[in-house]
C-alpha positions as CSV (number, residue, x, y, z in Angstrom):
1,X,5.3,-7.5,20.9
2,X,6.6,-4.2,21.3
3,X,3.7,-1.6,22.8
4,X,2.9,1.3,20.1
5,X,2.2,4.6,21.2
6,X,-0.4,6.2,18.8
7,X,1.9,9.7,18.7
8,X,4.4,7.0,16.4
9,X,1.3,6.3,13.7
10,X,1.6,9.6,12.7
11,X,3.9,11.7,11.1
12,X,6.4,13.5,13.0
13,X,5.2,17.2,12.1
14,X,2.0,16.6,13.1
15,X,1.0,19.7,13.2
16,X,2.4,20.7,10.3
17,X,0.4,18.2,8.3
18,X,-2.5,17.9,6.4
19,X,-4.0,14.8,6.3
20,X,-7.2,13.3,4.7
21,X,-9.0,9.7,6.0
22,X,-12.2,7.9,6.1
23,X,-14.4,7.0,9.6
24,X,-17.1,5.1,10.0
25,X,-19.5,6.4,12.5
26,X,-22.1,4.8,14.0
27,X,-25.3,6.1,15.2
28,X,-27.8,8.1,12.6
29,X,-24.8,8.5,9.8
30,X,-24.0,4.5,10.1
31,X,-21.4,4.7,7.4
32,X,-17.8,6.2,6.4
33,X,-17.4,9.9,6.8
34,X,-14.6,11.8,4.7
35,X,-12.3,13.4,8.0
36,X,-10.0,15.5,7.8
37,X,-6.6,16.2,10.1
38,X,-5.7,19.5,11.2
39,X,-3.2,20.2,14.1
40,X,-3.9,16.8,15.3
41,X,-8.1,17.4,15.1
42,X,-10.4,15.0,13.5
43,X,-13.1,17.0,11.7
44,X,-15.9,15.5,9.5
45,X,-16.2,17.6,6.3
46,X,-18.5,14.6,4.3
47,X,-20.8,17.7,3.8
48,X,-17.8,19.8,1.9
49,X,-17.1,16.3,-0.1
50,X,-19.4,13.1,0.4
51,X,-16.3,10.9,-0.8
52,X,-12.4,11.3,-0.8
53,X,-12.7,10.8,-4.4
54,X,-14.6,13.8,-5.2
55,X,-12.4,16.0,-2.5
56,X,-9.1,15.4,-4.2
57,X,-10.8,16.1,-7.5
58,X,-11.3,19.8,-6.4
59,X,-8.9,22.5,-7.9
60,X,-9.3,24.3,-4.1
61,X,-8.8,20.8,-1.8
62,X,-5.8,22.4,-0.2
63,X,-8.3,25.5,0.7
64,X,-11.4,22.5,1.5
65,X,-9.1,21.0,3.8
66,X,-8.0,23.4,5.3
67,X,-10.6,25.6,6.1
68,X,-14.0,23.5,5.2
69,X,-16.9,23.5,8.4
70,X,-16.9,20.2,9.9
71,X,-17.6,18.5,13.3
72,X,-15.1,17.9,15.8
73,X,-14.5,14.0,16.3
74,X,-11.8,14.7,19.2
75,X,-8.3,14.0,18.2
76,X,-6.4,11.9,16.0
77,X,-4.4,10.1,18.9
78,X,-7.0,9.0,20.2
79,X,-8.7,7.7,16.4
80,X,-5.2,5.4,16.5
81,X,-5.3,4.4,20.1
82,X,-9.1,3.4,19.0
83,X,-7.8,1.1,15.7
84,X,-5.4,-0.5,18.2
85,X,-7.8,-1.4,21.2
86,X,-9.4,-4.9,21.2
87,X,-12.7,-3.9,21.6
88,X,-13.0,-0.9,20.1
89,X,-14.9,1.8,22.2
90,X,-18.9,1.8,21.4
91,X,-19.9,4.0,19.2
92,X,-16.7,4.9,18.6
93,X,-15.0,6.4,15.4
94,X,-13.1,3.9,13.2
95,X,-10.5,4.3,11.1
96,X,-10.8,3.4,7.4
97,X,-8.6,3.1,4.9
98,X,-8.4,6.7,3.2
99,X,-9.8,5.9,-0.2
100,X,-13.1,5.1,-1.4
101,X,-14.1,4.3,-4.7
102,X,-11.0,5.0,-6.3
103,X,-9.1,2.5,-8.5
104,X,-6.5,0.8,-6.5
105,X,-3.3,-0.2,-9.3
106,X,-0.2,-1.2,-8.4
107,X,3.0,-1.1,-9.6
108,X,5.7,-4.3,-10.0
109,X,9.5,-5.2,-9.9
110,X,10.4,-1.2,-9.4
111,X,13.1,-2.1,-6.8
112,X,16.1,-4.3,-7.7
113,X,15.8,-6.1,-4.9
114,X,12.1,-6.8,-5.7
115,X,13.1,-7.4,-9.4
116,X,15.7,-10.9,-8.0
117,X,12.8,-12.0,-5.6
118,X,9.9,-12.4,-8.1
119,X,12.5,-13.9,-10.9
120,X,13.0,-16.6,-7.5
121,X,9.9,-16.8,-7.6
122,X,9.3,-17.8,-10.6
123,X,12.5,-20.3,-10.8
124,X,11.7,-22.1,-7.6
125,X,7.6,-22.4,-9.0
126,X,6.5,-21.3,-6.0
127,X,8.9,-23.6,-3.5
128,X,10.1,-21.7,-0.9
129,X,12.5,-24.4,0.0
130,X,14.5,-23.8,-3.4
131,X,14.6,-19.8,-2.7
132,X,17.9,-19.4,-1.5
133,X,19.9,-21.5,-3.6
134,X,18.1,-19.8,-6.3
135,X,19.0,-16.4,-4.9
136,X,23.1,-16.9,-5.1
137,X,22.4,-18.7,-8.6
138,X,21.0,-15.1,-9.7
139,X,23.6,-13.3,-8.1
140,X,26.1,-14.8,-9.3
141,X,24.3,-15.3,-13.2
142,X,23.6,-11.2,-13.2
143,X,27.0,-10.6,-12.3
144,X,25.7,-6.7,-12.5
145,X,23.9,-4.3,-10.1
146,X,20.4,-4.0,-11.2
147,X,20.1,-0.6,-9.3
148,X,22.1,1.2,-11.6
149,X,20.5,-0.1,-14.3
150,X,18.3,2.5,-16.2
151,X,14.8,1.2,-17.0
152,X,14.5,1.0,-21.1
153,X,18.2,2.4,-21.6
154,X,21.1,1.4,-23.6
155,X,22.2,-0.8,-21.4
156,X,19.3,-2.8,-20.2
157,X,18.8,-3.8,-23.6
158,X,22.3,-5.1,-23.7
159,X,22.0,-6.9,-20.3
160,X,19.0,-8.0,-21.9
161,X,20.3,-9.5,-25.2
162,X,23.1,-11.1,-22.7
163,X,21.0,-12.8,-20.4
164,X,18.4,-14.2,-23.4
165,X,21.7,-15.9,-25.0
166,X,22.5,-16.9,-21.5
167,X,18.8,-18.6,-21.2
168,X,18.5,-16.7,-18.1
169,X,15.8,-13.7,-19.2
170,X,12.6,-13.7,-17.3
171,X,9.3,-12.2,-17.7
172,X,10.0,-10.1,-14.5
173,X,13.5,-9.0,-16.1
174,X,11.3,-7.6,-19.0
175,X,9.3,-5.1,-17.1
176,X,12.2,-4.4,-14.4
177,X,14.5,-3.4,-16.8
178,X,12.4,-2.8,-20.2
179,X,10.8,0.8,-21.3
180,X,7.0,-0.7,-20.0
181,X,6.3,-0.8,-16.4
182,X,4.6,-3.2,-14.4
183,X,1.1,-2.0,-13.6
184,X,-1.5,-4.2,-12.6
185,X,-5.2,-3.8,-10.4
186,X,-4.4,-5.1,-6.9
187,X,-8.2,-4.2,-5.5
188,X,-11.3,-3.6,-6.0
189,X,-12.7,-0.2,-5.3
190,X,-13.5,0.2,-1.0
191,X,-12.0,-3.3,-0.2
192,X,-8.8,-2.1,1.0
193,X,-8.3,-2.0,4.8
194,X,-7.0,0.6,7.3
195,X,-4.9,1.0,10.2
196,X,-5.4,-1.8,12.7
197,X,-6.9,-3.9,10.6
198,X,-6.3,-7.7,10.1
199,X,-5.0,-8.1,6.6
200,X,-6.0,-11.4,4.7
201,X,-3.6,-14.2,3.3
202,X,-5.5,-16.5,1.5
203,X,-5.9,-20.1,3.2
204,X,-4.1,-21.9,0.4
205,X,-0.6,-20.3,0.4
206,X,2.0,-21.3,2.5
207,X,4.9,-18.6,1.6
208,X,4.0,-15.0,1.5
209,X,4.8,-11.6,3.1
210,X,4.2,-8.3,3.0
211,X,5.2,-5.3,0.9
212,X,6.1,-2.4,2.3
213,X,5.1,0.7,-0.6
214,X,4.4,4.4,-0.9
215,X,1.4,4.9,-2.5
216,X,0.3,7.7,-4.5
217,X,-3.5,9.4,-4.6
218,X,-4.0,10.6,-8.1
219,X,-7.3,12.2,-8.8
220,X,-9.7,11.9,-12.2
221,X,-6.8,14.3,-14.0
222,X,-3.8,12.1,-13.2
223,X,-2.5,14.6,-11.4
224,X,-0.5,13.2,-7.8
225,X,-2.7,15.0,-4.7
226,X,-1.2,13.3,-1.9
227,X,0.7,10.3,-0.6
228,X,0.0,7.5,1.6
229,X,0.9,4.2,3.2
230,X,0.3,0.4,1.7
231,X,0.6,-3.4,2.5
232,X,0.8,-5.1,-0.8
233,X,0.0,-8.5,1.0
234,X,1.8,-11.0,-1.7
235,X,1.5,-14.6,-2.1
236,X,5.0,-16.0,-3.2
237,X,3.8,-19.5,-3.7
238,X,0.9,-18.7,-5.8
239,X,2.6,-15.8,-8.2
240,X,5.5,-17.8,-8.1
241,X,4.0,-20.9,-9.5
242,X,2.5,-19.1,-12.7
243,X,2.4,-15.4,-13.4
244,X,-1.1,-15.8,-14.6
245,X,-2.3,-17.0,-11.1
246,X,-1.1,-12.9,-10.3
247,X,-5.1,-12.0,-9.9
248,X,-4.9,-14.9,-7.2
249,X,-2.1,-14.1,-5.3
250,X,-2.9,-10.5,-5.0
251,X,-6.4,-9.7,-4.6
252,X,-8.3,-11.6,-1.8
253,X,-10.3,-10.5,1.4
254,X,-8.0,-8.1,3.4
255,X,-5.1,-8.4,1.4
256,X,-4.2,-4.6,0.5
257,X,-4.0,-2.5,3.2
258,X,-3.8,1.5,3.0
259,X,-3.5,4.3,5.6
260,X,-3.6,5.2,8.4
261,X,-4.0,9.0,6.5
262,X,-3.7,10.4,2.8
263,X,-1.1,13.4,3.3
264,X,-1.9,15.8,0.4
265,X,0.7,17.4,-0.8
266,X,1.8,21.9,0.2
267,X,4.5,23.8,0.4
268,X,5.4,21.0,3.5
269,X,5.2,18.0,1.5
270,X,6.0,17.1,-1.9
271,X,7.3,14.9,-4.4
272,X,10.5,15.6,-3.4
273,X,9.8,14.4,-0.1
274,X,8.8,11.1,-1.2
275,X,12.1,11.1,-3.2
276,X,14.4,11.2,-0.5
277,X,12.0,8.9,1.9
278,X,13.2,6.1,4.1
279,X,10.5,3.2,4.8
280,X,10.8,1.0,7.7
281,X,9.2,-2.5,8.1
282,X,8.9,-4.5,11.3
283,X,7.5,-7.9,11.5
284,X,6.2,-8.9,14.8
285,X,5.4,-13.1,15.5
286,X,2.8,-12.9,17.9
287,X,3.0,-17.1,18.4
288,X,7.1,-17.6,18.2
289,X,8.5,-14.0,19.3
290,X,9.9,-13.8,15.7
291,X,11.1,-10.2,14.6
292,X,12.3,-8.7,11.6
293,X,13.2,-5.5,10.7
294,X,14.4,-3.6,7.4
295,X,14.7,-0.1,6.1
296,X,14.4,0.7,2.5
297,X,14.9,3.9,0.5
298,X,12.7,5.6,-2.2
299,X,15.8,7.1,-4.0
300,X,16.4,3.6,-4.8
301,X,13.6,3.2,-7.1
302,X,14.7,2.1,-11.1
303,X,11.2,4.8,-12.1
304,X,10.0,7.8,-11.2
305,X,6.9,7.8,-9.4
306,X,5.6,10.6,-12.0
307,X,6.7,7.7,-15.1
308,X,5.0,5.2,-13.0
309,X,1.4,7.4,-13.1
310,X,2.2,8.6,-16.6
311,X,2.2,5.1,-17.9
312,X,-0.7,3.8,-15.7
313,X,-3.1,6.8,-16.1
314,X,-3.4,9.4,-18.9
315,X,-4.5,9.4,-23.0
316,X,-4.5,5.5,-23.1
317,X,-6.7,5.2,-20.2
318,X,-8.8,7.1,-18.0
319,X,-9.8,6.6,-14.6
320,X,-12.9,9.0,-13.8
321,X,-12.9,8.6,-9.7
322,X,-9.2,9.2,-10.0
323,X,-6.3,5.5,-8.7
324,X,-4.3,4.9,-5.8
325,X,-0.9,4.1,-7.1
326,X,1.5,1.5,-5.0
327,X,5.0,2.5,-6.3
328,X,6.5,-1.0,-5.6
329,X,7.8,-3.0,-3.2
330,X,10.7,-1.6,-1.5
331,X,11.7,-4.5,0.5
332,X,11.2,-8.9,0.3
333,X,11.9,-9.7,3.4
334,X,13.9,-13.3,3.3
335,X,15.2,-13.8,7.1
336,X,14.9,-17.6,8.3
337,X,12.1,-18.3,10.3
338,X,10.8,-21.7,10.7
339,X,13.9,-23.1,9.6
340,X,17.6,-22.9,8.2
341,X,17.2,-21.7,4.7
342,X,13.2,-21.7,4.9
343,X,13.5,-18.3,4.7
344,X,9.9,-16.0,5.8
345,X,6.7,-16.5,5.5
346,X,3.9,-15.2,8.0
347,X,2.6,-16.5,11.3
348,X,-1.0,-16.1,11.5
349,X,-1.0,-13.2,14.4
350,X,1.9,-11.4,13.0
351,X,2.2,-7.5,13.3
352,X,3.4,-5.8,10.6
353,X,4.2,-2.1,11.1
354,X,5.3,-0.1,7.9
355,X,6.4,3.6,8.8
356,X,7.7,6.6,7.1
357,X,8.6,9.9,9.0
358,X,6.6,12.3,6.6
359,X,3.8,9.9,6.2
360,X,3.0,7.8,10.2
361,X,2.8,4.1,10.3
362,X,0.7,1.3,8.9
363,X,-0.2,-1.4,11.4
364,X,-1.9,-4.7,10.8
365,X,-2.1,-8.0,12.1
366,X,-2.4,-11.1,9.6
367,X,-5.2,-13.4,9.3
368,X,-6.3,-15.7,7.0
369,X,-8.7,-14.2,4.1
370,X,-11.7,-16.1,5.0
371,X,-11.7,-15.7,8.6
372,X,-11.2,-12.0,9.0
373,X,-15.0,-10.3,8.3
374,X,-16.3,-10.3,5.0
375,X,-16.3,-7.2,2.8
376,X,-19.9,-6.6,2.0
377,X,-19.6,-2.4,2.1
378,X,-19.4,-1.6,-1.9
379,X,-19.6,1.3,-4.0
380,X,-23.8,0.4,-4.4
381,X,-24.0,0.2,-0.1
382,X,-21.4,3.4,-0.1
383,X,-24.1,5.9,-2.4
384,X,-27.4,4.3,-0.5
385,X,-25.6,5.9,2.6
386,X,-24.7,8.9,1.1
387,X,-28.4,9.5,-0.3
388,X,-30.2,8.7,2.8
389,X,-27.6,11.0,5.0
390,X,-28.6,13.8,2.1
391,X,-25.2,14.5,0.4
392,X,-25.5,13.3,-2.9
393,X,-26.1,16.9,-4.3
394,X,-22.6,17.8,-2.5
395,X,-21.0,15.9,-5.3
């Protein structure tokens, strides 16, 4: 595997960035600290806000983030070199994934590419060994670009009335291309994993990968605070074999991965950053050398990420500790690995690295579910801490 420098985890304007994350410190707090980033400076501010939760709910979290008293925890190169030792350091700071007890939603089928994999997925029932016969059946059924295909428009509902005479419509067609979205819970409130963490497949699939996404911070007011980096750890055998089985395939011990920072956004970093952002993914075997490599682009999502928290957060359903949006996967990786027209699924050991200039890198190794530690740290364990450290009344 390729060595990582920890000045590559983070975004390239550093200094210009402010970024928001989660510690656990041992010691008398023995528990996660809300951290914040400036000019490369790890500061605890748990006393300005207790949980990442209630900090982007604050009208003045630019000005808390900024400019809130906290204690200096060294720098944030060395927090990364830290995540990527084996051991870590005693007593060390670790790096958590940068929400708390926030919902965790994702988003599905958002990228055309995504959209032909899970209606695969669903043809082959889960075999991966069908996949790419499957794949130029599609193609060549479609006969259209799905990326410049309006979501809900005039002419997905043509496409759509073509491909139902055609027998060849799909549940996955219906929420790629239809006016509803596909939004769905993908974890549990402070399960997700950080940076240089293993992430968790569980021990029953045999063809799965990850998902590269953006993913949004939206607080209790739906409003979009900041942006971060996810690994929507997805089980193509299980989703594949029934769409029902989607709580299985997606929400198991390690298997969504956030971090390695929540950038909010300023007059640096907005929207329109995320817009125009290029994701990279890189797939490291750790036990057969395997590589693979991709780059995807956000302008080539079929909905804005501003529809996509519109229709998961708002009137029709509140979320009171504010959500953590995944925008969708931006790229199914589907290179050969164990043999011709087998196409991918993980090694245990693999490195996954999913990077974004504006936003650092999210590294993880892969595991099985029920051999990487338990999660046992809840929202109940999360306030117990918070009480007996004394910053309760913060919130």
């Amino acid at each position: 595997m390729q060595s990582i420098s920890a000045v590559s985890a983070l975004p390239d304007d550093l200094s210009d960035a402010l970024l928001i994350g989660r510690v656990w410190r041992d010691g008398h707090i023995n528990g996660p600290c809300v951290v914040v980033v400036r000019k490369g400076e790890v500061f605890d501010i748990s006393s300005a806000a207790p949980t990442v939760a209630d900090l982007l709910d604050r009208e003045d979290v630019l000005e808390i983030a900024r400019y809130a008293q906290g204690e200096s925890l060294g720098s944030a190169l060395t927090l990364i070199d830290d995540a990527l030792a084996a051991p870590a350091r005693p007593n060390a700071p670790r790096l958590l994934a940068p929400c708390d007890v926030q919902a965790i939603k994702a988003c599905g089928v958002t990228f055309a590419i995504s959209l032909l994999e899970r209606v695969i997925e669903e043809q082959a029932g889960g075999d991966a060994s069908r996949a790419q016969a499957l794949r130029s059946e599609m193609q060549a059924t479609l006969g259209s670009d799905l990326s410049a295909i309006r979501p809900g428009s005039d002419a997905a509902e043509k496409l759509k009335q073509d491909l139902i005479r055609r027998g060849a419509w799909s549940q996955y067609m219906e929420v790629g291309i239809g006016v509803d979205a596909e939004v769905f819970s993908k974890s549990q409130p402070m399960s997700s994993v950080g940076f240089g963490a293993d992430v968790g497949l569980h021990p029953e699939s045999e063809w799965n990968n990850p998902e590269p996404e953006i993913v949004l911070a939206v607080n209790s007011r739906s409003r979009v605070v900041g942006a971060t980096l996810g690994n929507d750890v997805n089980l193509r055998d299980i989703e594949g074999r029934s769409a029902l089985l989607l709580g299985k395939a997606k929400d198991n011990n390690g298997s969504c991965a956030i971090g390695p920072f929540i950038r909010l956004f300023d007059e640096r970093f907005t929207l329109d950053t995320l817009r125009t952002a290029k994701v990279t993914l890189l797939i490291e075997g750790e036990d057969d050398g395997f590589q693979l490599d991709g780059v995807s682009l956000m302008s080539e999502i079929s909905r804005d990420p501003l529809d996509l928290v519109e229709q998961t957060g708002g009137s029709h359903h509140q979320y009171p500790d504010g959500f953590m949006l995944f925008l969708g996967t931006m790229f199914s990786p589907i290179k050969d690995r164990d043999a011709p027209g087998a196409g991918f699924t993980h090694h245990l050991g693999d490195r996954v690295t999913i990077a974004s200039a504006s936003l650092g890198a999210l590294i993880n190794h892969v595991q099985r579910s029920d051999a990487i530690p338990p999660w046992t740290f809840g929202v109940r364990a999360l306030y117990r801490n918070l009480a007996l450290r004394g910053l309760l009344a913060a919130s």
